[in-house]
LOKE-669720 format. One record per residue (C-alpha): x, y, z; residue in three letters. Coordinates in pm, 1 decimal. Layout:
<rs>
<r X="X" Y="Y" Z="Z" res="ALA"/>
...
</rs>
This chain:
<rs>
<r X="-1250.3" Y="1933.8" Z="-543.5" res="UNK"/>
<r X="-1276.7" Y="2061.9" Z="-163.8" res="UNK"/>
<r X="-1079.6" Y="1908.7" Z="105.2" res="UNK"/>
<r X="-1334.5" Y="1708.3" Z="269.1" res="UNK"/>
<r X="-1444.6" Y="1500.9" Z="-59.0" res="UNK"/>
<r X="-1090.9" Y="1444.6" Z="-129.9" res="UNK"/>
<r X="-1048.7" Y="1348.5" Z="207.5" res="UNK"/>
<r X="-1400.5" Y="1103.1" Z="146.4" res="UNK"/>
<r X="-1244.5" Y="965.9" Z="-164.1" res="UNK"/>
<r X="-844.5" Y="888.3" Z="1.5" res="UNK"/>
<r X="-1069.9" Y="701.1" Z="305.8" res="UNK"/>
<r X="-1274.3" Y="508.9" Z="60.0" res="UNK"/>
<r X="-1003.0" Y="410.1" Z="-146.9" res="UNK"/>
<r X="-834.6" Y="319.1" Z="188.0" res="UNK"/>
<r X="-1114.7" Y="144.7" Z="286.9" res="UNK"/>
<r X="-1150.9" Y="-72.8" Z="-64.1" res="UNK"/>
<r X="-781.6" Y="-138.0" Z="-29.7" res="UNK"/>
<r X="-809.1" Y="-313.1" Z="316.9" res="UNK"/>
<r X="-1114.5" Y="-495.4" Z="187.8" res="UNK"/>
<r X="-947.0" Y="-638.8" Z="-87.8" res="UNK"/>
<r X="-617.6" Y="-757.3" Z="149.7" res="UNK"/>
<r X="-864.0" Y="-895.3" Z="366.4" res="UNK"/>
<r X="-1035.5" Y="-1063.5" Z="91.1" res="UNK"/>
<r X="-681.1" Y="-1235.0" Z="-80.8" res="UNK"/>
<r X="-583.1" Y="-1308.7" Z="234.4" res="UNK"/>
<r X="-917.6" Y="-1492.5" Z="305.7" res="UNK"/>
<r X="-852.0" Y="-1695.1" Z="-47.6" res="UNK"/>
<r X="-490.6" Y="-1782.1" Z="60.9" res="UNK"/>
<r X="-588.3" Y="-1888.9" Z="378.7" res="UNK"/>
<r X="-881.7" Y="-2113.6" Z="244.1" res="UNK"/>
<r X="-640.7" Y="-2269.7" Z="-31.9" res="UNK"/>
<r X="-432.3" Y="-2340.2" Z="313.0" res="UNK"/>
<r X="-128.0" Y="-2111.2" Z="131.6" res="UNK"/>
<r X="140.7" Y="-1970.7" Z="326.0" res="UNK"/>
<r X="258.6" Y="-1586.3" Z="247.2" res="UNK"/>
<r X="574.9" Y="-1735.7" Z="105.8" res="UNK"/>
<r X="406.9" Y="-1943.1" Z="-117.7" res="UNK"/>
<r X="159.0" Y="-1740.3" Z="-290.6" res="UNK"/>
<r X="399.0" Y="-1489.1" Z="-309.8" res="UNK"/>
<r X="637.8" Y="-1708.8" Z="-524.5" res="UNK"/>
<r X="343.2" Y="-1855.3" Z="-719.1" res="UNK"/>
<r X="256.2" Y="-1521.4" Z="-829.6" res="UNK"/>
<r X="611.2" Y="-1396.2" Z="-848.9" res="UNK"/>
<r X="571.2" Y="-1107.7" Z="-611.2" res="UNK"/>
<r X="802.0" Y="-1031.2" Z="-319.7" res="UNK"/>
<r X="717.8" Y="-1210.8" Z="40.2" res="UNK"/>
<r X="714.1" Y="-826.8" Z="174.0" res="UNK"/>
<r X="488.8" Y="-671.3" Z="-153.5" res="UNK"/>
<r X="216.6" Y="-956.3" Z="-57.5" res="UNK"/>
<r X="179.9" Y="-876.5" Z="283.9" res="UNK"/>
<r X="150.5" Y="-484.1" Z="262.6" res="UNK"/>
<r X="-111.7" Y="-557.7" Z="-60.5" res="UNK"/>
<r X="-291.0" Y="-797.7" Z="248.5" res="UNK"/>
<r X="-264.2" Y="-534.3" Z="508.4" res="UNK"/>
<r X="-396.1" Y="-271.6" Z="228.4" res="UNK"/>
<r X="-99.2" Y="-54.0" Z="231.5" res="UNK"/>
<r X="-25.2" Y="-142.4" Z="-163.3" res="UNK"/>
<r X="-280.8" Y="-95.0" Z="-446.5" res="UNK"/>
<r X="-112.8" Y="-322.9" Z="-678.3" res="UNK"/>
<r X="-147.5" Y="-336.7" Z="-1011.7" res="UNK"/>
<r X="-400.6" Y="-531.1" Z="-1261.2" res="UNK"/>
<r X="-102.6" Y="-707.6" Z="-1403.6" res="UNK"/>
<r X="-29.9" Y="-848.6" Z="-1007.1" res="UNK"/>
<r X="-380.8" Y="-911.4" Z="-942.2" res="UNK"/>
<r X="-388.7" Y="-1114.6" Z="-1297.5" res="UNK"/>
<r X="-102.1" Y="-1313.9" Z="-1081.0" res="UNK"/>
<r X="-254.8" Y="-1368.1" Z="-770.0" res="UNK"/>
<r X="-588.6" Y="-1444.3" Z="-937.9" res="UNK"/>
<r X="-412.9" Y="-1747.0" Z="-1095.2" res="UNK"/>
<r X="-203.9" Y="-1850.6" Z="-845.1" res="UNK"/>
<r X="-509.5" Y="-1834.7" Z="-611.2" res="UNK"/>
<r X="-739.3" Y="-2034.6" Z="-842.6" res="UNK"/>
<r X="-994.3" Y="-1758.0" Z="-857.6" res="UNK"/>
<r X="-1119.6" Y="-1551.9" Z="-1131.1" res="UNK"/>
<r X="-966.3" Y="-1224.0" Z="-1182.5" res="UNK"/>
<r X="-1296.9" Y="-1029.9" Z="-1248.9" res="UNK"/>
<r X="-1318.8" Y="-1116.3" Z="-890.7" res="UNK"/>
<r X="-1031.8" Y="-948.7" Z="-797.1" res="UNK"/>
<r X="-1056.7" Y="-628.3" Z="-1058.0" res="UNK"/>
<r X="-1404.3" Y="-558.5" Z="-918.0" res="UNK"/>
<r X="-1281.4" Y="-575.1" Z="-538.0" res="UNK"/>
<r X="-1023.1" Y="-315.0" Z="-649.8" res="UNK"/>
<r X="-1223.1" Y="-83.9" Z="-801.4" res="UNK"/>
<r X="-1107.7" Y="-175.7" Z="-1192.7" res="UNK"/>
<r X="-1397.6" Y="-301.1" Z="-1273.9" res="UNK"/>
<r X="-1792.7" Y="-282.7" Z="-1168.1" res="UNK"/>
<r X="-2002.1" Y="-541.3" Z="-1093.7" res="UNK"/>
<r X="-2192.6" Y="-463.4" Z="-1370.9" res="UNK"/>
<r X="-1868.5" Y="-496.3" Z="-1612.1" res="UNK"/>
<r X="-1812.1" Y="-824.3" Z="-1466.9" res="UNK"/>
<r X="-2103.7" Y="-962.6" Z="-1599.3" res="UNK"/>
<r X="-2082.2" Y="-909.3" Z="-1916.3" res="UNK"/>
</rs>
């Protein structure tokens, strides 16, 4: 792999991270959840919750399963958003 598609593929993956913060952060805010609280309803650390919101953590399908729940949202949602699953595979 040459530099510059490894360099594409660590900004896109950077890029899908920050999209899905943005996007849990979106559900807490519209379920009117503080940080605190979604963190203990999905039994993640206050600190772990905000760095997966500001896209500095890719957690894991296990934690999205968590947040998923606690958020009231399906977790395809959140599996596709991070890249574990395709639209396509979503649908099925």
């Amino acid at each position: 792999m040459s530099s510059s598609s490894a360099g594409d593929l660590r900004h896109e993956l950077e890029d899908r991270l920050t999209a899905l913060g943005e996007f849990i952060k979106s559900q807490r805010e519209l379920a009117d959840m503080s940080v605190r609280r979604l963190a203990d309803l999905a039994g993640v650390s206050n600190p772990y919750l905000s760095q997966i919101e500001r896209g500095l953590r890719r957690p894991s399908a296990e934690i999205l399963q968590q947040l998923a729940k606690a958020l009231r949202i399906s977790v395809e949602t959140l599996y596709v958003r991070a890249g574990f699953l395709s639209d396509k595979d979503a649908e099925v």
